[in-house]
Every structure is written in C-alpha cells, then in structure tokens.
N, C-alpha and C positions, 0 to 999 in steps of 0.2 A: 256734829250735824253732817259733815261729809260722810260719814258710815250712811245717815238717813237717808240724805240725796242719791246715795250709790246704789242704796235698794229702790229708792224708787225710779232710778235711769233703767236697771236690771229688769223691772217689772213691763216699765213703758215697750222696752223692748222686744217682749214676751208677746205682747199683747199688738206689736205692728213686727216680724221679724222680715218681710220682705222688703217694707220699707228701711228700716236698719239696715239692709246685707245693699240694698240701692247706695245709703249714702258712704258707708263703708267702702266700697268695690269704686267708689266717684272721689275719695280722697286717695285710694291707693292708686288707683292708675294715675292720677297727680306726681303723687310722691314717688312713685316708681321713674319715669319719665326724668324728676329731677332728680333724681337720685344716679341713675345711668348716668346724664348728662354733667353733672356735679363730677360725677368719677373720673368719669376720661378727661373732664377740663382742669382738676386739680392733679391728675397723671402728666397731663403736658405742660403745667404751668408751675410741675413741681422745680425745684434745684436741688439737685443730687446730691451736692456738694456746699451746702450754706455759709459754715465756719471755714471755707478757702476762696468765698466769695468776692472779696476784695485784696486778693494776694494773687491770685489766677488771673492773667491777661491774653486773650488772642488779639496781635497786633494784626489789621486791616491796611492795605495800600490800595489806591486807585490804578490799577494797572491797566488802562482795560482802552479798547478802541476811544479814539478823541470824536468821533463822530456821532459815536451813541452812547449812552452810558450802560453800564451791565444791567442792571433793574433799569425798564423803560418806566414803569408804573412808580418808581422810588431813584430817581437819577441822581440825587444824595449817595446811595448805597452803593458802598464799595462791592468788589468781588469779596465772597468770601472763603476760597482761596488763594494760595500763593505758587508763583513760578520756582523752577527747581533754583535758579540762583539769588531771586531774593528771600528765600526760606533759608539758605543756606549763611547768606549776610545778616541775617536777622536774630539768628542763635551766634554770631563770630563776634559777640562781647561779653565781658565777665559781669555785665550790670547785673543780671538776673544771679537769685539765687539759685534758681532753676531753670532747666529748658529744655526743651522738645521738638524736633521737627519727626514727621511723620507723614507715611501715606499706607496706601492698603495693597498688600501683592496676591496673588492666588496663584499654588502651584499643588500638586500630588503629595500627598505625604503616605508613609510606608515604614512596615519594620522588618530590616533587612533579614529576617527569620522567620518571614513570612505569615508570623504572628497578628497581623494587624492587618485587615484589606486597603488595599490603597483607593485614596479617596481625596479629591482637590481640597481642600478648604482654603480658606481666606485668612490672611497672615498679615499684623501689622509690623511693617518695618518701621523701626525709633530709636530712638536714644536712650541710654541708660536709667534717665530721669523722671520716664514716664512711669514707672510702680510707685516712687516718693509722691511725684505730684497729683495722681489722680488718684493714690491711696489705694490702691488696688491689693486683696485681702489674698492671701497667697494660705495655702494647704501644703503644700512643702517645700521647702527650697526659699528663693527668692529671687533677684533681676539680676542682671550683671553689670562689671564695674567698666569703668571708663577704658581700661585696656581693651579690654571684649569690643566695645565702641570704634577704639581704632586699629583693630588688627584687620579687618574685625575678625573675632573668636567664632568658630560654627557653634553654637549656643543658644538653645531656643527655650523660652517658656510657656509651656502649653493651658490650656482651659481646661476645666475640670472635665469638661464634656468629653476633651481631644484625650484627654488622660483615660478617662474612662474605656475610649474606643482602642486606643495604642495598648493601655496597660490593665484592665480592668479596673482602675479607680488605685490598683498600687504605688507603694511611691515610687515614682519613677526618676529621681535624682540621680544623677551619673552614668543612666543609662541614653542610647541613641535612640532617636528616627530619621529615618533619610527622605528630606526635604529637597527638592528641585536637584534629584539626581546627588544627593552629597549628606554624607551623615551630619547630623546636629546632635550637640550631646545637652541631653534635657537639664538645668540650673535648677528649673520652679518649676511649679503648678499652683493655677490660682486656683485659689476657693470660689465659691458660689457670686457670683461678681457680675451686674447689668443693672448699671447706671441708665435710672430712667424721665427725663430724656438725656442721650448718649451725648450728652454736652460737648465732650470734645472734638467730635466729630458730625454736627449735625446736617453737613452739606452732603452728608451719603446716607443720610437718614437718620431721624430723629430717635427714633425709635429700632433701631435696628440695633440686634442681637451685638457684643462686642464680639472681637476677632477669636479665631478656633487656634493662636499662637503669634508669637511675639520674637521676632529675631532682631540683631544690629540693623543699624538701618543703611551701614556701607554698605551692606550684602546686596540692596539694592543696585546702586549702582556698579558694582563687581557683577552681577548676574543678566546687567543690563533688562531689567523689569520695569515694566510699564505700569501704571495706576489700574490695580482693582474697581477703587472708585471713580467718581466724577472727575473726567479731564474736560476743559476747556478752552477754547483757542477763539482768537479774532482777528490773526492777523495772517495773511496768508506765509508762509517759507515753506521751505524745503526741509523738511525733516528726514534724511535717508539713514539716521543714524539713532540709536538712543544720543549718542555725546551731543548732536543737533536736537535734539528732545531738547536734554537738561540746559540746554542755552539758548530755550525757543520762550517766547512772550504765552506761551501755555501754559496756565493753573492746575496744578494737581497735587501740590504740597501744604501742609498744615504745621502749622505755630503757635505753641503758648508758652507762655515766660512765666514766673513765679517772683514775683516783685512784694517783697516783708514790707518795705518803708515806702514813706510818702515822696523822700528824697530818691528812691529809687523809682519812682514812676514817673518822676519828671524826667530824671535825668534818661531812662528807655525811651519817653513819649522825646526829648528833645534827639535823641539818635535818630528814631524813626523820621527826624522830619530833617534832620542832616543827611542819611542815606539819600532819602528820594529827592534832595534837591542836587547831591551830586551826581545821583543816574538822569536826572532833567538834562545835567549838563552835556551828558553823553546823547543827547539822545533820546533817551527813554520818558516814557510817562509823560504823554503829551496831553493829559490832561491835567485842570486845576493840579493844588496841590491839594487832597482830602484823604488827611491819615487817622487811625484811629488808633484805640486800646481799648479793647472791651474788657469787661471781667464777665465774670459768668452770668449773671443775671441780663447784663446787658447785652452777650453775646447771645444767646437765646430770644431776648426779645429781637435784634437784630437778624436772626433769622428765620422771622415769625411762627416759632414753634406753636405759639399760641395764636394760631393766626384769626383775626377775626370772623368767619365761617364757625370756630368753637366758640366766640363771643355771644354770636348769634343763635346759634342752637343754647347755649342757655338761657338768653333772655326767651325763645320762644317754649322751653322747657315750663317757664317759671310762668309765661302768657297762658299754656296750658293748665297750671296747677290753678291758677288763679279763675279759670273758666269752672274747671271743677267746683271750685271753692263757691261759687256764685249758683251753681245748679244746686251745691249742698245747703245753702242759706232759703232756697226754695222751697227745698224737701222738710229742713228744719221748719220753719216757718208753717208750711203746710201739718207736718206734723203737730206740734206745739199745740197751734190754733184747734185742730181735732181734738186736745185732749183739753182746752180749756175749761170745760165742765169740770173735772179735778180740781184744776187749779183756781177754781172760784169757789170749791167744797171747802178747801183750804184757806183761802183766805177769811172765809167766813169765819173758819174758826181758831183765825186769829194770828195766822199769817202772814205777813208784813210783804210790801213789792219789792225787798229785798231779797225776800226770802224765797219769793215764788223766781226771781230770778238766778239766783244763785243755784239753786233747784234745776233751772233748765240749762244753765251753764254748764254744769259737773255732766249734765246728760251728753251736749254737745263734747264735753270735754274726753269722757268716754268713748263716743264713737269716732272723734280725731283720732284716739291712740290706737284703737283696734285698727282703723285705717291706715296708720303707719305701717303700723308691725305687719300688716297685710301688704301694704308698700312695699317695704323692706324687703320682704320675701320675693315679692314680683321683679324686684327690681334683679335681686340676687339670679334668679331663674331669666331675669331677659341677659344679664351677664353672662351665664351660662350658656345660652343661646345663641349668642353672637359668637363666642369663641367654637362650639360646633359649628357655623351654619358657616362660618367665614373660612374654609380651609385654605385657601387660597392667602391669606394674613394671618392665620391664627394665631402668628405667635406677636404679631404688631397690634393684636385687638386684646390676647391675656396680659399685654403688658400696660395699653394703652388703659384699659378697665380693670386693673387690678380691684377686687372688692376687699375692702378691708373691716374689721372690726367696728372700727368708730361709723361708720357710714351707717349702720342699724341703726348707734343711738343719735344720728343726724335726723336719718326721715323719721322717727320718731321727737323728737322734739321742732322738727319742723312741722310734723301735722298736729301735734298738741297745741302750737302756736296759732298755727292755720284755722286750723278746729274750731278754738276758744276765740278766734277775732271773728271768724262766720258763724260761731253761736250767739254771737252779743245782740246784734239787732233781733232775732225772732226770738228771743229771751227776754226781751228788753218791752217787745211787743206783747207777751203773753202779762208779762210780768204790770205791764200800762193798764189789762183789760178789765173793765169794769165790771165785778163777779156779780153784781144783781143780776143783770139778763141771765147770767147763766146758770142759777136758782130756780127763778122764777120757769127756766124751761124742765127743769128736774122735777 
C-alpha cells in the first residue's frame, strides 16, 4: 500500500506544485537554521579528547585580588591561569604521571640559507610531556626527552604548516631554523593536528589555530620572553625586570597533570590544597581558600566554551523550526481539505479512516523529506557563506561550523520527524470528514 499512497502523494503534487515548493522551502529554512546552529553548538560543546577525560587535570588556584574576585558575574571562579612561580611548584612533584607547564612566545623564524622568508609566528614554550599527553600525531620525528628540558637543547618541533613553509612539506629531521636569533635543530613535525575546542589552552581562545612550533620551555626564561597570550595583573609592583615578572602575582602560565588512579587525584588535589595554605602563610592569597582540579570536560564548561548565548541561539533555532512547522500544518490542512472530494470518492468505495489517513500521512511524510534534503543543502551553502563572508575569523568560523557527513542524515530525519507530527492533525482531519457532502456536491 505505501507504493499506492506514494503515487498518489506524487499526483497530488502535480496537480498543486506551488503549493508543494511553499511547504517544502517552510520546512527547509527550518531545518537549515537548525542545522547551522546544531553545528557550531556540537563544534563548541565537542571534547577532543573523551578516553583522557578523566586522567587530564588543569589545577585552578584563587590567586587573585581579596577585594574583588576575577569573575565579578561568577565570584566562585578562580582565575584561569597561573603565576610563573605557582606553575612552576605545581609540576615540582612526582604525583602526576604526567606534566606540563606552558605558555605562548612569538619571535621571527628563518633559514639560515635564506631558503625560507622570515616570518614571526607563535611558538609554545613546554615541557617534554606535552606530545604524550595531548597525543599530538607527529608526520616525522617526535618530542624531546627530558635532557632537552633541562639543558635546555636548541630543538624545536614544528607544524606541518611551519614545515611546509621552511621545507616544502620535506622531512625536515636534523635539519635547523633559526628562531629568536639562534639556530633550532628541527626533532618532529606534526601531522595534520587542531584540537577543537583547543582545550588545553582555552583562555587564549577557544577556538584558536594550535601554535606554528614547539620548543623547551627554559628557553623561555633564558631568553627572557614575555607571554604571547593573555597576561594578567591586580596588584600593583614594580616590574623592571622579566626575573620581577616571573615573581610577580601575574598570570600568564598554564598547568595540566595526567593523574591514572583515583589514589592519585586525591593525593594532587590534597598537595594543591597543602601549597596554598603554606603560601597563605607567607603572605599570599588573601583570599578564601578555593582550589580546584578540573579534567577536561569540566575545564571547558568552566570556561564557558559553551556559553549560554550558543544555548540560546538553539533553543531560538528550534523556536523558529517549530514556527515553520505550524505554517506548514496550515498549508497541509488547507491543502488536504481542497482535495477532500477524492478522498470521499475513496471512501465510498470502500476505504476505511485508516486508510484515507495513512494516505495523507505518506503525503505529508514526503514533503518533510524533500524539505530536509532541501535543508540540508541550505544549510550546507549558509556554512559556506559564513566562512566567505567572515574574512576577518575565517578560520574561527571553518572550524567553529565544521559541516560533516552525519549532519544530512540529521536534518533529514529531523524533518521526516517534524513532517509526520505536523501531518497528523490535517490527515487526521481529512481522514474524520464525512464523504456524503462531498458526493452529493460531484
């Protein structure tokens, strides 16, 4: 019987096509809309990294002025970074199976053979640990060993991009480029690698490209380098020095630990809260005590990746599909009722209110699906759109709207859903009406 019903949706069709391409073009700008908005909320609300969800921890301290807290609007919420000497005491135990402190430098890079134009990019200074922990897919070579750490070694691992530009995409293993005046002899190149969102780093953006190269992170202070990213300060001194920098109540340092066992998160979470009570006694941190351990999921919603603004544009996404959905229950209805002479020819002869239902349902159910797939496409082409029109972010908006595969067969099964709930009542209706009058007027 659905072969029958599907020619006679095909026919009805034929015979109203303006109205058809009306309710079609009313469910896809729906599905379009949610479909956009679907993307970018399950792009920000994604974790990069799920099976090291609960082994990955950024510890949090209250560092911050006693007078106001760092979030005025959230005065709970620690800073979410850290000062150069408690980043520094925060990795100086053996709890962790892993560890990391890190920040972001920017200096000129260049090949002494003039091979390569010179060009600043942005360089994360870290510790050895950071390729293990953030898994980071390497194309040749790989990270360096803990000597490199503390000599530190001139040894940099560059992005496939930086490779590209330095080498033509060659492997470039054992050869140099000369970073901040001083040769680096290239270890690794990573492969294809932008974790999104950039979890470990989300206080320089969420969504922001990973670094164009990777050196020790003494190099930092040997080169006396300031923070690429977000520095922040609330207390007034004298800083005329980087070494008055690195021992100033300014944030500009990042922490994450890799903690296997359950025994091992208490006993990090009980050190964190032994440091800051013996820096209270010095002195420091004259507010509460409010320490944390986040792992990734929790570090992400603590720094409202997903902020409500993206909550909001989806429910008013889904406000819109559903306004659609109600003009289409209209059009249905008005339709239907027009062709009710049919469906009283029908019943006469012998048609059941089942049938003349099901009949209008497969109709409705039809033009749900062509509305998606019409969706779909809209949706596809508003993505499009945004990543031209936005030059200015382009690369924050192809990552933020990544369109994927599965997302077709979503607004497709969401408008077949939609579709078949806004067919029910004017099917329901036709299907109620009593076929004498519409006889007697034949």
């Amino acid at each position: 019987m659905f072969g029958y019903y599907l020619r006679l949706a095909l026919a009805s069709f034929r015979r109203n096509p303006g109205l058809t391409a009306l309710m079609i073009m009313a469910i896809a700008l729906g599905i379009a809309v949610c479909l956009i908005t679907l993307t970018g909320y399950r792009a920000a609300a994604n974790n990069p990294i799920p099976h090291k969800n609960d082994v990955l921890f950024a510890p949090a301290i209250d560092s911050w002025d006693p007078d106001q807290p760092y979030d005025k609007q959230k005065p709970w919420r620690q800073p979410d970074l850290l000062t150069y000497r408690d980043a520094a005491a925060l990795v100086a135990t053996d709890i962790p199976d892993r560890k990391v402190v890190m920040y972001k430098v920017a200096d000129v890079i260049s090949r002494e053979d003039g091979a390569m134009e010179p060009e600043t990019i942005i360089v994360r200074a870290t510790t050895r640990d950071f390729f293990a922990m953030f898994e980071t897919p390497f194309l040749y070579g790989g990270g360096w060993d803990e000597k490199a750490d503390q000599g530190p070694e001139p040894v940099i691992v560059l992005s496939k991009e930086t490779n590209e530009k330095a080498f033509k995409g060659a492997n470039s293993v054992g050869k140099s480029v000369r970073w901040h005046d001083r040769d680096f002899r290239v270890i690794g190149v990573l492969a294809d690698w932008q974790p999104a969102p950039k979890y470990f780093d989300v206080s320089n953006g969420a969504f922001e490209d990973p670094e164009e190269a990777y050196i020790p992170f003494a190099f930092g202070r040997q080169f006396e380098m300031g923070a690429a990213g977000n520095t922040n300060c609330w207390k007034t001194e004298t800083i005329d020095s980087f070494e008055r920098f690195t021992q100033s109540e300014c944030i500009w340092q990042e922490v994450w630990v890799e903690l296997r066992t359950a025994d091992k998160v208490r006993a990090y979470r009980e050190f964190l809260d032994n440091y800051v009570t013996a820096q209270k006694k010095l002195g420091r941190f004259p507010r509460p005590l409010n320490n944390a351990l986040y792992n990734v999921e929790g570090w992400l919603k603590f720094n409202d990746v997903v902020g409500d603004d993206r909550k909001a544009m989806v429910l008013l996404a889904f406000a819109f599909l559903a306004v659609c959905l109600i003009n289409t229950v209209g059009l249905l209805l008005a339709k239907f009722l027009n062709a009710a002479p049919a469906a009283g020819v029908r019943r006469a002869l012998g048609a059941s209110r089942r049938d003349i239902f099901l009949q209008h349902l497969v109709e409705a159910g039809v033009i749900s699906v062509a509305g998606g797939i019409a969706g779909a496409l809209l949706g596809v082409a508003g993505l499009w759109a945004l990543r031209s029109w936005y030059t200015k972010v382009i690369e924050e908006f192809g990552r933020v709207l990544p369109f994927e595969a599965g997302s077709l067969i979503l607004a497709i099964v969401i408008s077949l859903v939609a579709g078949v709930l806004a067919g029910m009542y004017p099917a329901w209706r036709i299907g109620r009406a009593a076929p004498a009058s519409y006889l007697k007027a034949q």
